[in-house]
N, CA, C and O of each residue as an XYZ file, in Angstrom:
876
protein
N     191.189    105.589     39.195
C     190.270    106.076     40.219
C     190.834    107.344     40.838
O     192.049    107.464     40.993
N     190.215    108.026     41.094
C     190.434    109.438     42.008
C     191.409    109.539     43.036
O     192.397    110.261     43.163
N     190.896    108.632     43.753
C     192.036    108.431     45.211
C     193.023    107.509     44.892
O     193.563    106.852     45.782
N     193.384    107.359     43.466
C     194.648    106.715     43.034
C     195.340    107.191     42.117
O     196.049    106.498     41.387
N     195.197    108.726     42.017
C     195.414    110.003     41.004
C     196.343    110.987     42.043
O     196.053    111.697     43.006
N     197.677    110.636     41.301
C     198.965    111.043     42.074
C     198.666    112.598     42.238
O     198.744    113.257     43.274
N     198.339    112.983     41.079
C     197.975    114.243     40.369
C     196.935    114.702     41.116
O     197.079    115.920     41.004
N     196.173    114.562     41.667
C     194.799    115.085     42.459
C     195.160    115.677     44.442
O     195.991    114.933     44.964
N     194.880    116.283     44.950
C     195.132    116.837     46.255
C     194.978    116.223     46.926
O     193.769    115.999     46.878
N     195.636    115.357     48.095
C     195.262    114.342     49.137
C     193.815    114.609     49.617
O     192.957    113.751     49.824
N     193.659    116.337     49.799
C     192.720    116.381     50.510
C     191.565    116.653     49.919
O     190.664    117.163     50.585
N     191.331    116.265     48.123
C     190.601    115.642     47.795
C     189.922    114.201     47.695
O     188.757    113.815     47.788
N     191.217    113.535     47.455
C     190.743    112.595     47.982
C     190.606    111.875     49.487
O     190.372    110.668     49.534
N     190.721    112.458     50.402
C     190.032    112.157     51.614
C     189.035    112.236     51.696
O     188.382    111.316     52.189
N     188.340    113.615     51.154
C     186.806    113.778     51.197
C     185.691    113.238     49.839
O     184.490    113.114     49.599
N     186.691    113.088     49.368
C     186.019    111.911     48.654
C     185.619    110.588     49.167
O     184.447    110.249     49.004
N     186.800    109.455     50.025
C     186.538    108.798     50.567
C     185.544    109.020     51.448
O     184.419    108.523     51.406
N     186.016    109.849     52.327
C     184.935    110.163     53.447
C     183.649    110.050     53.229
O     182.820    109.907     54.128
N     183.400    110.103     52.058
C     181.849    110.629     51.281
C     181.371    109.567     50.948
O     180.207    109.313     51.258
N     182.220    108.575     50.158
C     181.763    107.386     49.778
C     181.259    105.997     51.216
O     180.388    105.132     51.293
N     182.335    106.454     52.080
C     181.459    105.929     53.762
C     180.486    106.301     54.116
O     179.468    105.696     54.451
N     180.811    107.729     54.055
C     178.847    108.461     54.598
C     177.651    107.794     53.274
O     176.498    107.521     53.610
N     178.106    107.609     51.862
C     177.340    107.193     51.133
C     176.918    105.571     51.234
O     175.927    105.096     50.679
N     177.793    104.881     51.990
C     177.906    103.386     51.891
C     176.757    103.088     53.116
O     175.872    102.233     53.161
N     177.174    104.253     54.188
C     176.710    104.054     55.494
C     175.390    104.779     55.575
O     174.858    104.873     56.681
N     174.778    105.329     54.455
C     173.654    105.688     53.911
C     172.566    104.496     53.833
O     171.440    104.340     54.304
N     173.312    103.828     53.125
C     172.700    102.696     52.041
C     172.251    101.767     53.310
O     171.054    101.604     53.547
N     173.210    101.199     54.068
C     173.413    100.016     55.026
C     172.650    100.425     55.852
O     171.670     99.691     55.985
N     172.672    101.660     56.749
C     171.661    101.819     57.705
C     169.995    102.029     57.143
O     169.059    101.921     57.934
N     169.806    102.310     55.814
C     168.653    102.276     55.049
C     167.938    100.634     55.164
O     166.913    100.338     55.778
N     168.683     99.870     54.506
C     168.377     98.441     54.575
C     168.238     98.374     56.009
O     167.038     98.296     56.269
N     168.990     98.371     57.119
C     169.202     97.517     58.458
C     167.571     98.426     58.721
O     166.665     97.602     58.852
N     167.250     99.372     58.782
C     165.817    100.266     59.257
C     164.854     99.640     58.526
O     163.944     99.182     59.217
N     164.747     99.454     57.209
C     163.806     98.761     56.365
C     163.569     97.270     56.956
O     162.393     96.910     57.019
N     164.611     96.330     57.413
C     164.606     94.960     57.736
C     163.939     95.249     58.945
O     162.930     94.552     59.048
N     164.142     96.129     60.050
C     163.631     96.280     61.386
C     162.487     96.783     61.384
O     161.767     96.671     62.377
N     162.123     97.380     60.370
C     160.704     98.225     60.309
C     159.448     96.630     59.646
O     158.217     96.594     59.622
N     160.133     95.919     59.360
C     159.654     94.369     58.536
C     159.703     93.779     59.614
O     158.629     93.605     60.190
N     160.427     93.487     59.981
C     160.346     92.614     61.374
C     159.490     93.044     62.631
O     158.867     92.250     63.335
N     159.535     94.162     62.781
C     158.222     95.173     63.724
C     156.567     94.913     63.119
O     155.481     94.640     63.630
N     156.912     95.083     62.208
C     155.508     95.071     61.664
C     154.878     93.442     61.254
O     153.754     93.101     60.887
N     156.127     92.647     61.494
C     155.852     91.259     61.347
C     155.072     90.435     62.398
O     154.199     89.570     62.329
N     155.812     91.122     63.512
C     155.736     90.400     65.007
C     154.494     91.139     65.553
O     153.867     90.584     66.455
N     154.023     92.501     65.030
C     153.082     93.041     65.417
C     151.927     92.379     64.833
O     150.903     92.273     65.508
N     151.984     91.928     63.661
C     151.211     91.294     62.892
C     150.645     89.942     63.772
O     149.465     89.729     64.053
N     151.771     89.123     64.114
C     151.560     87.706     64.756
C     150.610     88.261     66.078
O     149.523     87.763     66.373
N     151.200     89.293     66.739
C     150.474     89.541     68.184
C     149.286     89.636     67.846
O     148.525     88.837     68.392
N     148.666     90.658     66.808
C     147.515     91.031     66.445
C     146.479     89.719     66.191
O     145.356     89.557     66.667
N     147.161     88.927     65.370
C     146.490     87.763     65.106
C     146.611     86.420     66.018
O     146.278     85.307     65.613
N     146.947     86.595     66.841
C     146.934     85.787     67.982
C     145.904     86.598     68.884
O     144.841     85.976     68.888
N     145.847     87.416     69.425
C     145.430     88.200     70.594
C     143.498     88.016     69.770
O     142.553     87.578     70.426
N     143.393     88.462     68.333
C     141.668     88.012     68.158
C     141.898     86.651     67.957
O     140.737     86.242     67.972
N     142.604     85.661     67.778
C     142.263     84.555     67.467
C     141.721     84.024     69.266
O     140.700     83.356     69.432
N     142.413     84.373     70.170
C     141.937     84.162     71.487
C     141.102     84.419     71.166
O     140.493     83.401     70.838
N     140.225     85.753     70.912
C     138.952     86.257     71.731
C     137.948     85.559     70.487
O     136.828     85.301     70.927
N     138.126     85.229     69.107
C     137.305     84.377     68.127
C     136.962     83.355     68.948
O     135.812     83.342     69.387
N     137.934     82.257     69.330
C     137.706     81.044     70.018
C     136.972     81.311     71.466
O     136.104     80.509     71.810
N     137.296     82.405     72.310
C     136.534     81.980     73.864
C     134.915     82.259     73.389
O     133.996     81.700     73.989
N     134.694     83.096     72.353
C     133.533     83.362     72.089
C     132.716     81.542     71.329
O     131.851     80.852     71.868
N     133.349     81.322     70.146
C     133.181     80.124     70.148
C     132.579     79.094     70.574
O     131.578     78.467     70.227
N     133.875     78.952     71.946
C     133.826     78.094     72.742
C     132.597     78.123     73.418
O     132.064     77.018     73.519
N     131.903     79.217     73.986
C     130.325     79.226     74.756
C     129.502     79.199     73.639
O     128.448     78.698     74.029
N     129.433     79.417     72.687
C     128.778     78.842     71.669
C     128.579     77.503     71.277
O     127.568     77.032     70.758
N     130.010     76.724     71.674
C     129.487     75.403     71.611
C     129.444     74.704     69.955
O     130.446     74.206     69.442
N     128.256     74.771     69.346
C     127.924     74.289     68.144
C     126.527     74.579     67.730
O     125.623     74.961     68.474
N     126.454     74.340     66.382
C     125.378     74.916     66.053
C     124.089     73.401     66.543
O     122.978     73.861     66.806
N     124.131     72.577     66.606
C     123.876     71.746     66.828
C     123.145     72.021     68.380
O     121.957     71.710     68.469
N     123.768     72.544     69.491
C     123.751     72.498     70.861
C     122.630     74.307     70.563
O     121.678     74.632     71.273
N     123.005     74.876     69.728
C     122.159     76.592     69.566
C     121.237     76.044     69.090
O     120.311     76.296     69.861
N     120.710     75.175     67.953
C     119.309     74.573     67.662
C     118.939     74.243     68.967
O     118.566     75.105     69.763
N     118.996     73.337     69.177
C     118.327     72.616     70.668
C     117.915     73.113     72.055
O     117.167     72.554     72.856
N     118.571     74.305     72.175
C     118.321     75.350     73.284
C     117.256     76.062     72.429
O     116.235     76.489     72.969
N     117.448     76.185     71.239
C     116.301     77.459     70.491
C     115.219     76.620     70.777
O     114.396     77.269     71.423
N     114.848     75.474     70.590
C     114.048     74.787     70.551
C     113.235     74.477     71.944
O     112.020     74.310     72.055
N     114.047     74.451     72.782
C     113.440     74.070     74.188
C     113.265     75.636     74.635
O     112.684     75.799     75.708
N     113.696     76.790     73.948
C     113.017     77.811     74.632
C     112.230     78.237     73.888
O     111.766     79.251     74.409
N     111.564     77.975     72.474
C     110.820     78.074     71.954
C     109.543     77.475     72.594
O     108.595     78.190     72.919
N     109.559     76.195     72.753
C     108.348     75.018     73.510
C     108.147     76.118     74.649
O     107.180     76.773     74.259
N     108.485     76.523     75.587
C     108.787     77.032     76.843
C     107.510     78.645     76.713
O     106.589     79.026     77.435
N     108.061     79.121     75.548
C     107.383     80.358     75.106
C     106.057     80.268     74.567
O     105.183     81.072     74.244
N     106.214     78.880     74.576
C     104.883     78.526     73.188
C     103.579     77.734     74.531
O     102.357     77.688     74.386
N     104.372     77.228     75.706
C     103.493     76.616     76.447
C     103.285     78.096     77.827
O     102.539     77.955     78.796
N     103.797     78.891     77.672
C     103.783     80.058     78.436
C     103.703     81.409     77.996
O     104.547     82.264     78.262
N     102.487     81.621     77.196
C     102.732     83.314     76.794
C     102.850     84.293     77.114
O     102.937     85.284     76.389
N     102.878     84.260     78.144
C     103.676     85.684     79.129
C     105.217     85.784     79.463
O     106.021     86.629     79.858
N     105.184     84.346     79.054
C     107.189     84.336     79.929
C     108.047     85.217     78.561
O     107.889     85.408     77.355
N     108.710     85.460     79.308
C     109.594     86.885     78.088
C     111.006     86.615     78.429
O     111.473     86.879     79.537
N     111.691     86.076     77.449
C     113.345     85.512     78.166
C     114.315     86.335     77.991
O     114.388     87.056     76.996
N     115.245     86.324     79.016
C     115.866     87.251     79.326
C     117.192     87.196     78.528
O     117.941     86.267     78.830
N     117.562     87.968     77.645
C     118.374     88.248     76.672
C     120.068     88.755     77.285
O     120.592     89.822     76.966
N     120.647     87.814     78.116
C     122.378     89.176     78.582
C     122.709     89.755     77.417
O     122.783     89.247     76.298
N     122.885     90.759     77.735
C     123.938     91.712     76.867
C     125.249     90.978     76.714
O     125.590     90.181     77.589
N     126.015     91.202     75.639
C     127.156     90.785     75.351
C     128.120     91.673     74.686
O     127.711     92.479     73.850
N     129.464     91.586     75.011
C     130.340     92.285     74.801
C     131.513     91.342     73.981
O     132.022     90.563     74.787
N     132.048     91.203     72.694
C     132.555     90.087     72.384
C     133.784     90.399     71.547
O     134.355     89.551     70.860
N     134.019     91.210     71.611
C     134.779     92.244     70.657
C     135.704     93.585     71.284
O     135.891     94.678     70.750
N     136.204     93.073     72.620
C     136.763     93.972     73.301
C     138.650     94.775     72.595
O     139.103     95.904     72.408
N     139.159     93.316     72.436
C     139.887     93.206     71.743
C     140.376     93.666     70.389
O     141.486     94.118     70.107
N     139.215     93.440     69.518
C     139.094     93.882     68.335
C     139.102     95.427     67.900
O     139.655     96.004     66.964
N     138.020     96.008     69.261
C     137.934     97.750     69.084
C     139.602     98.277     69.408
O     140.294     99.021     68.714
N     139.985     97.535     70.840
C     141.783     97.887     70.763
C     142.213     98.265     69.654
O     142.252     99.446     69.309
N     142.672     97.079     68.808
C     143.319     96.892     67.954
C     142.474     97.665     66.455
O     143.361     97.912     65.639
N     141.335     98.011     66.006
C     141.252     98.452     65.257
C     141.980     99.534     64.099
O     142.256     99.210     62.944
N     142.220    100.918     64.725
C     142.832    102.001     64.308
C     144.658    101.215     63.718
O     145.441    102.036     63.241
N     145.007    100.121     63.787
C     145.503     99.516     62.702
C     145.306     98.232     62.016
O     146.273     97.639     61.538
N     143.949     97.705     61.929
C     143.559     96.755     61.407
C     144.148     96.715     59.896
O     143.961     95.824     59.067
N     144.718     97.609     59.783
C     144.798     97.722     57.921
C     146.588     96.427     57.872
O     146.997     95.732     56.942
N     147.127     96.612     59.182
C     148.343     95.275     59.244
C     147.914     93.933     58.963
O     148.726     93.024     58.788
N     146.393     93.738     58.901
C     146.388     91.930     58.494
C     146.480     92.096     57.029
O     146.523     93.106     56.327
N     146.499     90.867     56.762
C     146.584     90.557     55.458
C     145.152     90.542     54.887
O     144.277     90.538     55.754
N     144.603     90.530     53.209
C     143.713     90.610     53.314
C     142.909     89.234     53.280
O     141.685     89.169     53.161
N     143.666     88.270     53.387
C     143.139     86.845     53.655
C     142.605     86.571     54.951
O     142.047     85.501     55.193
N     142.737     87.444     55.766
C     142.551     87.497     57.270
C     141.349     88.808     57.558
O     140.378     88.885     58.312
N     141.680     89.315     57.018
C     141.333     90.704     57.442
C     139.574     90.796     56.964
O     138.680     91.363     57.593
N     139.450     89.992     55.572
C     137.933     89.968     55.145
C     136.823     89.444     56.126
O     135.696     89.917     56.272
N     137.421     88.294     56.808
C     136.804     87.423     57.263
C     136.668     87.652     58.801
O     135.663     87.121     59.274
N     137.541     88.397     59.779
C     137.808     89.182     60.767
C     136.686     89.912     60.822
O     135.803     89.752     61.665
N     136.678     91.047     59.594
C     135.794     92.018     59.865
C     134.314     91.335     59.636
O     133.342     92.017     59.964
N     134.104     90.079     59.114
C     132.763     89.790     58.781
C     132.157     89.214     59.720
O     130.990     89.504     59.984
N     132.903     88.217     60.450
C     132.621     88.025     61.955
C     132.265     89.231     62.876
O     131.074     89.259     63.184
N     132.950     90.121     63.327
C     132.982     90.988     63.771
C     131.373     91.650     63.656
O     130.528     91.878     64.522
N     131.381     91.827     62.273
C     129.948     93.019     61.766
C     128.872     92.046     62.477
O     128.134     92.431     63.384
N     128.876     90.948     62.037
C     128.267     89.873     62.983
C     127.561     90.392     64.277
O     126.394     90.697     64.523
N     128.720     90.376     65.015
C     128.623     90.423     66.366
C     128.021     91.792     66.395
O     126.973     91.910     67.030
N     128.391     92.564     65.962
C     127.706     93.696     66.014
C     126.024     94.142     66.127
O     125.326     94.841     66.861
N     125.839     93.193     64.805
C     124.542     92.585     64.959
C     123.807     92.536     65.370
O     122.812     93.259     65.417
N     124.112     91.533     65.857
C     123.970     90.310     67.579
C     123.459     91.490     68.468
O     122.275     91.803     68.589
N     124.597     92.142     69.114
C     124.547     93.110     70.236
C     123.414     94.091     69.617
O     122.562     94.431     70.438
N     123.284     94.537     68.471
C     122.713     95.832     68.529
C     120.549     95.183     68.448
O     119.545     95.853     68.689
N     120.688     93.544     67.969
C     119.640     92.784     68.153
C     119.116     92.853     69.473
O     118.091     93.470     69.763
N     119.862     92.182     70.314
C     119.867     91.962     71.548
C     118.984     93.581     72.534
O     118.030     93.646     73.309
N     119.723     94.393     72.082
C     119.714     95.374     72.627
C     117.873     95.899     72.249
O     117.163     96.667     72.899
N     117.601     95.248     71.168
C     115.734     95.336     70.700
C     115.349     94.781     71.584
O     114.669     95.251     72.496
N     115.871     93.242     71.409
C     114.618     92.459     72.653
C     114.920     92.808     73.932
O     113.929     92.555     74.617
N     116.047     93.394     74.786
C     115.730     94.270     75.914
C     114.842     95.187     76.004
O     114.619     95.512     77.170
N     113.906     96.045     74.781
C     113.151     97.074     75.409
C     112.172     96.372     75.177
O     111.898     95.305     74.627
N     111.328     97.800     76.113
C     109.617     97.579     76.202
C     108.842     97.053     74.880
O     107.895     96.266     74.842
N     109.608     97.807     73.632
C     108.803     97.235     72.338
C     108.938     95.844     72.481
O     107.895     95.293     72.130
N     110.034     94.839     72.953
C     109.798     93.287     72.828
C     108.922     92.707     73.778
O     108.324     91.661     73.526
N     108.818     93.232     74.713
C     107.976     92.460     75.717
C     106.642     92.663     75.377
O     105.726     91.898     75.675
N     106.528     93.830     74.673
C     104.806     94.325     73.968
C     103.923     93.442     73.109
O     102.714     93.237     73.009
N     105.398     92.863     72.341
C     104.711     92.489     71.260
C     103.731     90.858     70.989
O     103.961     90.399     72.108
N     103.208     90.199     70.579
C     102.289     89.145     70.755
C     103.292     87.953     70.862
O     104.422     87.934     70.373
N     102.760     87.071     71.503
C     103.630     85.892     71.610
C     104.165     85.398     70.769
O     105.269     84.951     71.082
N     103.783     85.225     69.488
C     104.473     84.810     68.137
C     105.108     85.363     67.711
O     105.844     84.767     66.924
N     105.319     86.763     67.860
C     106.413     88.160     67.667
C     107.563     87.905     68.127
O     108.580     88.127     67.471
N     107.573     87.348     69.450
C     108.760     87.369     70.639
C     109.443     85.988     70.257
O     110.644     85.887     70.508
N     108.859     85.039     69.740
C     109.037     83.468     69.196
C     109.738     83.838     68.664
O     110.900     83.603     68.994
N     109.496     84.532     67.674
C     110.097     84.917     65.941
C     111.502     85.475     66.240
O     112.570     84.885     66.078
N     111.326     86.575     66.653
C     112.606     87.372     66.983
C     113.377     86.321     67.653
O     114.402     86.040     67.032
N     113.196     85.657     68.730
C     114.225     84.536     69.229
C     115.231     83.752     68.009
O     116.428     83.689     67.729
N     113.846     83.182     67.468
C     114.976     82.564     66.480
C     115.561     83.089     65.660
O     116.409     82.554     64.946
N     115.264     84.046     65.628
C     116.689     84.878     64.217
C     117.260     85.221     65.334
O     118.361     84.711     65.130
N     117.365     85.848     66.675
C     118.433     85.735     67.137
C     119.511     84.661     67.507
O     120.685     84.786     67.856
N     118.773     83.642     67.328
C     119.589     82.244     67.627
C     120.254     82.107     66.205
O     121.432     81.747     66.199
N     119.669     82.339     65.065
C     119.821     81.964     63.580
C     121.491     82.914     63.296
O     122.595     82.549     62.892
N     120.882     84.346     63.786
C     122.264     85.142     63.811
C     123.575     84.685     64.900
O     124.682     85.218     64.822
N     123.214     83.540     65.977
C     124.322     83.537     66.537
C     124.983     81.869     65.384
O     126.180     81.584     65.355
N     124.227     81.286     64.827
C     125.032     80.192     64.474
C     125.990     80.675     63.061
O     127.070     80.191     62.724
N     125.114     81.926     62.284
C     125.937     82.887     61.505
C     127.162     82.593     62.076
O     127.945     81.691     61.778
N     127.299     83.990     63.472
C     128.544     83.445     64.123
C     129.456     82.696     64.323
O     130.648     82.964     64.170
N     129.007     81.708     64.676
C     129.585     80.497     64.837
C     130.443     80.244     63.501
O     131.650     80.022     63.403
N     129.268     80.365     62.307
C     129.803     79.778     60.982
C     131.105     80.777     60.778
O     132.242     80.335     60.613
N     130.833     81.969     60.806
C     131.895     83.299     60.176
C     133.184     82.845     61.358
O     134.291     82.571     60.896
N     132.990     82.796     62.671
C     134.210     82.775     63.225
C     135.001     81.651     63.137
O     136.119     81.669     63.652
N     134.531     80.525     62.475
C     135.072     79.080     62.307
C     136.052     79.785     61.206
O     137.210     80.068     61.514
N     135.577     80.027     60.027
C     136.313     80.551     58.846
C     137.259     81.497     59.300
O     138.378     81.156     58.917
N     137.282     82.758     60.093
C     137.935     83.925     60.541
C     139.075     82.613     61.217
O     140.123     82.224     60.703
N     138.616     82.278     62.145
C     140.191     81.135     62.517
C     140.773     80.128     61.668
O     141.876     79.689     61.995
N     140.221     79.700     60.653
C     141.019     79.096     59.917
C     141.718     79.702     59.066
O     142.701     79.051     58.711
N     141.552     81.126     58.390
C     142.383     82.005     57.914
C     143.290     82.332     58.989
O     144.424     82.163     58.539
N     143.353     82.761     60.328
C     144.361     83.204     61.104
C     145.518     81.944     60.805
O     146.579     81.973     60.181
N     144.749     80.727     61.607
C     145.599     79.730     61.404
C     146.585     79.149     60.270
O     147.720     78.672     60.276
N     145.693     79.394     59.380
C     146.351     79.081     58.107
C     147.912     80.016     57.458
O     148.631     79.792     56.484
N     147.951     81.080     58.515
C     148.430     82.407     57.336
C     150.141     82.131     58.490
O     151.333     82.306     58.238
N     149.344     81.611     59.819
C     150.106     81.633     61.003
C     151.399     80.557     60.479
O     152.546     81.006     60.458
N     151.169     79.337     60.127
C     151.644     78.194     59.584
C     152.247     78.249     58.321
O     153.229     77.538     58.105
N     151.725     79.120     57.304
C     152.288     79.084     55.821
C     152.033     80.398     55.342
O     151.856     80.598     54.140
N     151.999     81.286     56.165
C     152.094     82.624     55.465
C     150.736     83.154     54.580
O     149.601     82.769     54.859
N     151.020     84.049     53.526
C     149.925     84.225     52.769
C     149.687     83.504     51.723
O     148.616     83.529     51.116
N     150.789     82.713     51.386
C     150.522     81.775     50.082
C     149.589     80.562     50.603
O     148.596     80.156     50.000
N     150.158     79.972     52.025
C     149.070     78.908     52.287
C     147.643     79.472     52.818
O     146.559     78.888     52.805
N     148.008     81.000     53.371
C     146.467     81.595     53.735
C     145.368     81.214     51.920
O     144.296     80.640     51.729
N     146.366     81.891     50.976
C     145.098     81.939     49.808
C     144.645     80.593     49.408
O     143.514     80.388     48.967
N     145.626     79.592     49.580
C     145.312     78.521     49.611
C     144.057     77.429     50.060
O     143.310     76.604     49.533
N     144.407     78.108     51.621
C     142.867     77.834     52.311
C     141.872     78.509     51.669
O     140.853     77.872     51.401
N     141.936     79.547     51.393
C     140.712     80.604     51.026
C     140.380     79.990     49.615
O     139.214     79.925     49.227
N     141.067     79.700     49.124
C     140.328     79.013     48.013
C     140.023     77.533     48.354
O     139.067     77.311     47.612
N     140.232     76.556     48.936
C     139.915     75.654     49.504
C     138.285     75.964     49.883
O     137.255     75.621     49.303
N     138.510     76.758     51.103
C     137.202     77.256     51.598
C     135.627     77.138     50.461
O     134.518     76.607     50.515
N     136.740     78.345     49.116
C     135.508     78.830     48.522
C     135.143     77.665     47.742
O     133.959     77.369     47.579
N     136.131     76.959     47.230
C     135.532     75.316     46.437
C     134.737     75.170     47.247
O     133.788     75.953     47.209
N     134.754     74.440     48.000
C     133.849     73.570     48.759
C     132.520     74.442     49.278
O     131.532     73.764     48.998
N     132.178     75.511     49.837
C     131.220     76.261     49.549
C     130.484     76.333     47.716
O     129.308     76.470     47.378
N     131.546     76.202     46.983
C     130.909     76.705     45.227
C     130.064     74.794     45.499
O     128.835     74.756     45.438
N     130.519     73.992     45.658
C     130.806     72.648     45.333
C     129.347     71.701     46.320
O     128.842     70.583     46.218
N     129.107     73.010     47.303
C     127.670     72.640     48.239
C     126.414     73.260     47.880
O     125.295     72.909     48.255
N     126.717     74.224     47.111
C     125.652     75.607     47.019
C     125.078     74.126     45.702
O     124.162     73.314     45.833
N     126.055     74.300     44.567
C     125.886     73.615     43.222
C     124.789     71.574     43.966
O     123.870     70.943     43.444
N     125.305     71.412     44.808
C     124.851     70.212     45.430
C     123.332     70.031     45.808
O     122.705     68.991     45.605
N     122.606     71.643     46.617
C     122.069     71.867     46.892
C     120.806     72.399     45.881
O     119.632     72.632     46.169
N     121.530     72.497     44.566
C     120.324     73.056     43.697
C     120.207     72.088     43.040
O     119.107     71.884     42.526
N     121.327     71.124     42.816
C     120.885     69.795     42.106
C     119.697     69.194     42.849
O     118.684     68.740     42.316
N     120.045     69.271     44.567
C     118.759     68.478     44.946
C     117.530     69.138     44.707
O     116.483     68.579     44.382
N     117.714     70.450     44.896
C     116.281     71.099     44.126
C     115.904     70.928     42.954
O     114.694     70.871     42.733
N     116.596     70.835     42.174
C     116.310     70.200     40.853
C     115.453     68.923     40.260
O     114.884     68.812     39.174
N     115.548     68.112     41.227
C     115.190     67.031     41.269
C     113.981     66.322     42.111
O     113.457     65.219     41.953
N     113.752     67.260     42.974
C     112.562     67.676     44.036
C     111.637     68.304     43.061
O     110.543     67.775     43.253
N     111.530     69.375     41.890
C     111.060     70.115     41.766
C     110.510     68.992     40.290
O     109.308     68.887     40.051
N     111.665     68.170     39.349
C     111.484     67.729     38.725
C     110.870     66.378     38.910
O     110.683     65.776     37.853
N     110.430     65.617     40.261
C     110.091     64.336     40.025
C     107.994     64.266     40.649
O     107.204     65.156     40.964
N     107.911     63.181     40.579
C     106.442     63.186     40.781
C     105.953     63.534     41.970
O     106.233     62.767     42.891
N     105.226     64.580     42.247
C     104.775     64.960     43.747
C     103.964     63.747     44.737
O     103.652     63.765     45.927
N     103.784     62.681     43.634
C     103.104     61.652     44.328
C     103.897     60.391     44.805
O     103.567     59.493     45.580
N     104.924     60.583     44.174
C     106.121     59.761     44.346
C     106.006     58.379     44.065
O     106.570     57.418     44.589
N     104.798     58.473     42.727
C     104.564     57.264     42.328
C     105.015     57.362     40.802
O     104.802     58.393     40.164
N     105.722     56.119     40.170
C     105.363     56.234     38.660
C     104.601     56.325     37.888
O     103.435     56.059     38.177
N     104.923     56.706     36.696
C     104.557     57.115     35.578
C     104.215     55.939     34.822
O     105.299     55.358     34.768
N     103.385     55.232     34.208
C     103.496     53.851     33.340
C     102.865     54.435     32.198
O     102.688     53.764     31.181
């Protein structure tokens, strides 16, 4: 080796050594920045996905169920239907405060998270930019069966909601607990059982479509 070359100038090999520290101490502070720049972007990650998983759930939560959004559609439907002048009053909603924050680096979720985030989201968007119809004069104009109608697809688009943000938190959750391997996990979980209802659902059509409309036999 060099710095064990009797024959060579001490004060070559000093700066040789020297070099091979600055080269060692190259390397080491490379890794220690790379591990910290992983760990930053890790913990930023968790905040991110904690901070919408709050605002998924409080939204949620006044949502209730789709179950409890039928039944209100329904009693304000009767309501509209026994009163054709009454015109119901639509709040504006804001549901996504959080989300606009955090956007300009949305590209940090994963994309097991991140599909289903933004699909909720477009959702809501929706919603609000719906909402924002039946506030004007064109909704109150229009004939009583007009104003019916529009209700329930607005009710129809909030159980959407409901459905997309159930999924958007079980990907958070899932990714939170086991990373991205148990995130894809769920996500394919998910999509079975969606492939496995759709397929369920045409069998029963199948069989509706194929048996006697009189529902009597054949002899």
């Amino acid at each position: 080796m060099i710095w064990l070359d009797p024959y060579v100038d001490p004060r070559v090999q000093q700066a040789f050594v020297a070099g091979a520290f600055v080269a060692i101490g190259w390397i080491v502070n490379g890794r220690q920045n790379r591990r910290a720049r992983v760990r930053q972007r890790e913990e930023r990650l968790r905040d991110v996905h904690r901070a919408l998983y709050a605002e998924i759930a409080s939204y949620l939560e006044n949502l209730q169920s789709e179950e409890a959004l039928l039944d209100y559609r329904d009693q304000m439907l009767e309501h509209m239907q026994e009163n054709p002048d009454f015109i119901p009053l639509i709040p504006t909603e804001h549901n996504d405060t959080i989300f606009r924050t955090i956007l300009p680096e949305i590209h940090i979720l994963p994309r097991t998270s991140i599909d289903p985030v933004v699909a909720y989201y477009n959702q809501l968007f929706a919603i609000e930019s719906f909402i924002q119809d039946m506030r004007g004069e064109g909704f109150q104009d229009l004939e009583p069966e007009r104003r019916a109608a529009m209700y329930s697809d607005y009710i129809a688009m909030k159980t959407q909601a409901l459905a997309d943000g159930r999924y958007a938190l079980k990907m958070i959750d899932a990714f939170a607990k086991g990373g991205r391997e148990a995130a894809r996990v769920e996500q394919q979980r998910v999509a079975n059982e969606i492939k496995a209802l759709k397929l369920q659902e045409k069998g029963s059509e199948t069989n509706i479509q194929g048996g006697d409309p009189s529902g009597q036999s054949q002899e």
